[in-house]
VMD Tcl script that draws the C-alpha trace (Angstrom):
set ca {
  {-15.85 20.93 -4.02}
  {-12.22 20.79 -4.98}
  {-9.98 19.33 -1.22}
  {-8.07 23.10 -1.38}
  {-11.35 24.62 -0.63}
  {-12.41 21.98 1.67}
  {-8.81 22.31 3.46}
  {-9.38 26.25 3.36}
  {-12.94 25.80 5.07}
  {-11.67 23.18 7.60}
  {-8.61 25.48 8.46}
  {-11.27 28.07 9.28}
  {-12.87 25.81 12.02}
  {-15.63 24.07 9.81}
  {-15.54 20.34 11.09}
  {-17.95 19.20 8.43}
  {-15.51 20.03 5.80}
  {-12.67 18.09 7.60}
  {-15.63 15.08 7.71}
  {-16.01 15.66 3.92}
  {-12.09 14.93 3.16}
  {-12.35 12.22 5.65}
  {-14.84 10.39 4.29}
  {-13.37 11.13 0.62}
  {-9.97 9.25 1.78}
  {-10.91 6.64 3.98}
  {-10.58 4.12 2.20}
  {-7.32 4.88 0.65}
  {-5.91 6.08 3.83}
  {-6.91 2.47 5.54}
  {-5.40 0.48 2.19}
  {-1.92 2.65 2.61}
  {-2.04 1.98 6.25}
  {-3.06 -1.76 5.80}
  {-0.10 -2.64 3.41}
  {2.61 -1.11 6.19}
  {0.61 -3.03 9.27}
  {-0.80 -6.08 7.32}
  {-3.58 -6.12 9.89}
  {-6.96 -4.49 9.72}
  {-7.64 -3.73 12.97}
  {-4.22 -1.57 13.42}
  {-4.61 0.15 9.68}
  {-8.25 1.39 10.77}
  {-6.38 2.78 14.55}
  {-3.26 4.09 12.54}
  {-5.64 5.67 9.78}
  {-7.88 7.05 12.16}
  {-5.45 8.51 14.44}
  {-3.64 10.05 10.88}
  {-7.27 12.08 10.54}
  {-6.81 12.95 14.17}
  {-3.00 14.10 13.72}
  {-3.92 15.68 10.60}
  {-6.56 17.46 11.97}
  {-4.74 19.49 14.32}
  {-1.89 19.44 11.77}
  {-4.55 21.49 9.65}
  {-2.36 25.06 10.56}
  {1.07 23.65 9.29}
  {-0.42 22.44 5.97}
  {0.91 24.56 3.19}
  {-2.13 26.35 1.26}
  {-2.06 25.57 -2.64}
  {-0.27 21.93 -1.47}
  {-1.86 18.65 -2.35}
  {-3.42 17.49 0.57}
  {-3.71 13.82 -0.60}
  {-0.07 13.00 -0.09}
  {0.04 15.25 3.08}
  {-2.20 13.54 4.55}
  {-0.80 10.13 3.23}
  {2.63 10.99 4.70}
  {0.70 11.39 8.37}
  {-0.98 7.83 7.77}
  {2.30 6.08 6.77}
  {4.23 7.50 9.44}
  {1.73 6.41 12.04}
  {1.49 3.05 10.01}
  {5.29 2.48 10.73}
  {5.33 3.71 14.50}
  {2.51 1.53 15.10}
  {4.61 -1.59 13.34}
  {7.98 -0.62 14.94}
  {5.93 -1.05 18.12}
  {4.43 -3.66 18.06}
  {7.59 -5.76 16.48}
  {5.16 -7.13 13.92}
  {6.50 -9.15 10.38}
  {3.35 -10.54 8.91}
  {2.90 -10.93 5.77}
  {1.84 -8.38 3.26}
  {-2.14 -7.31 2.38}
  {-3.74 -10.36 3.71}
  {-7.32 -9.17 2.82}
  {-6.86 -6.22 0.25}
  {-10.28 -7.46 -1.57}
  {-10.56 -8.09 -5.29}
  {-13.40 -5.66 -5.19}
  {-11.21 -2.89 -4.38}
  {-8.54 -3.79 -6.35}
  {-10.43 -4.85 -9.88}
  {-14.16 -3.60 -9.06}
  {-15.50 -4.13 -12.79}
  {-13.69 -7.35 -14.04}
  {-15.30 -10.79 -13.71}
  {-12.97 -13.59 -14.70}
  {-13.93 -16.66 -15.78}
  {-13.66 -19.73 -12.71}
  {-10.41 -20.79 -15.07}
  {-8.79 -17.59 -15.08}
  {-10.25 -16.69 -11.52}
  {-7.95 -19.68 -10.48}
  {-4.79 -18.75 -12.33}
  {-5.50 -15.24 -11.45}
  {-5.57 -16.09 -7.19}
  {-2.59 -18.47 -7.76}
  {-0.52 -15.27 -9.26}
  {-1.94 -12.95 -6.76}
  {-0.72 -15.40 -4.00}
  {2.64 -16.00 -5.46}
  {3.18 -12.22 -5.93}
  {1.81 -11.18 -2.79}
  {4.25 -14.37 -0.73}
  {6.97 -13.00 -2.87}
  {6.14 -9.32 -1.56}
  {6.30 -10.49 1.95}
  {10.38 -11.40 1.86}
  {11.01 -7.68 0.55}
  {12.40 -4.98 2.29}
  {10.31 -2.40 3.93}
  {11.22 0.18 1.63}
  {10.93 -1.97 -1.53}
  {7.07 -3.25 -0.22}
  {5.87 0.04 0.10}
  {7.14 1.60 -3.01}
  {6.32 -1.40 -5.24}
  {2.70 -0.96 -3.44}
  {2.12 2.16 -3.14}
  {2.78 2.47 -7.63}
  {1.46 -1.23 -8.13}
  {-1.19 -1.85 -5.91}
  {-2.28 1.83 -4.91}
  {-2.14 2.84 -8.43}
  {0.05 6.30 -7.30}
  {2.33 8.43 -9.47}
  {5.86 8.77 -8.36}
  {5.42 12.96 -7.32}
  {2.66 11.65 -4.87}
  {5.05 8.38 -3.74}
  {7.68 10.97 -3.37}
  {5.63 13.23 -1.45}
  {4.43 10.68 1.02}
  {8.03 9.25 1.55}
  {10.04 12.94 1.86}
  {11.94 12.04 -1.12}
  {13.10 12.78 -4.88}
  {10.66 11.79 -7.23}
  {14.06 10.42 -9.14}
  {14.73 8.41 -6.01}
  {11.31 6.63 -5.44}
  {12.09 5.79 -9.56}
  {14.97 3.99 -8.98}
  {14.05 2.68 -5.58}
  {11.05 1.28 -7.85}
  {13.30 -0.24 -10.39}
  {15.88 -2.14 -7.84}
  {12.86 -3.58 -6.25}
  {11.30 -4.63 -9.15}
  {14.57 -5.94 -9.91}
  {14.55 -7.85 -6.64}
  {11.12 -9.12 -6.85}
  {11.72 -10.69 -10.29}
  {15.14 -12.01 -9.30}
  {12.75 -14.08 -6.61}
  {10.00 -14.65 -8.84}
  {12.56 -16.14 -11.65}
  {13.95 -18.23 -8.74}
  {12.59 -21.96 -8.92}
  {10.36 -23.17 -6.34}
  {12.38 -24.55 -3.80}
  {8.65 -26.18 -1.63}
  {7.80 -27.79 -5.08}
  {8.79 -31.51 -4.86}
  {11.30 -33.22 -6.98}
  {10.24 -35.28 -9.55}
  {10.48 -39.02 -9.28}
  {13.58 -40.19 -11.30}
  {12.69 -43.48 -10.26}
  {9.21 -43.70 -12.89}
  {11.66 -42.09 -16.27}
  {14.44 -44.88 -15.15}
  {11.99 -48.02 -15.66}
  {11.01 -46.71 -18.97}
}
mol new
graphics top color blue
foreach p $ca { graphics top sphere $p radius 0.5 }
foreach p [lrange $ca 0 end-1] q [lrange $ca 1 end] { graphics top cylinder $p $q radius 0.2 }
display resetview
């Protein structure tokens, strides 16, 4: 069953199809929530209260609407209230597992290794971003969405979340071109006996 129907049947009172969309975006309303709160605990509480907001939302949703990004929009915004709260500035998707992300591929140990070192890098590069720029480079990159659905979720032009895309793609190379400032220099002393 198609989540129009479901949303028609839950509008009409019928709790098990509300359970049926709930269970079909659980786990993508928990990763969205996750990559605002970077903390599991307080993604599961922000995308459980989203159900419970969207729930009784169920009247205002507009029939023949996606619901996915509706619902999305809920999560997010309870995401950020949640953050803003609490005063929190971890870092970004501490535990977003491989499984989730890349569920069929099996690198080799050797390109396991390379392939953690990148994720690291890109994820500790990720962290120094904007707000904004995090969540639209990981809602496209990470979440795998399409700009009309990133648009939806954010209230915006789909021609805005494109170019708010680009400039933080910019950014994030910019930082990612950038040398590594931790990395140690190397010993002039060893080339000058030579």
């Amino acid at each position: 069953m198609d989540d129009s129907a479901l949303v028609e049947r839950a509008q009409s009172g019928d709790t098990s199809a509300y359970h049926c969309l709930m269970t079909l975006y659980q786990d993508l309303a928990f990763r969205a929530a996750y990559l605002i709160t970077h903390d599991a605990a307080e993604a599961e509480d922000a995308a459980q209260e989203g159900f419970v907001k969207a729930f009784y939302a169920l009247d205002r949703f507009r029939p023949g609407s996606p619901f996915r990004p509706w619902l999305l929009r809920i999560v997010t915004n309870e995401a950020l209230n949640r953050r803003r709260a609490a005063g929190r500035r971890s870092g970004l998707i501490e535990r977003v597992t491989r499984e989730r992300l890349f569920p069929r591929w099996q690198p080799s140990p050797e390109s396991a290794i390379v392939a953690e070192e990148t994720r690291s890098t890109l994820l500790g590069e990720l962290r120094v971003l904007s707000e904004m720029d995090r969540a639209v480079l990981s809602y496209r990159y990470l979440l795998d969405m399409p700009v009309d659905e990133i648009a939806s979720i954010l209230d915006c032009p789909q021609r805005t979340v494109r170019s708010r895309i680009a400039r933080a793609m910019k950014r994030l190379e910019a930082r990612l071109s950038q040398p590594d400032e931790r990395a140690p220099a190397p010993d002039r002393s060893e080339s000058s006996r030579a």
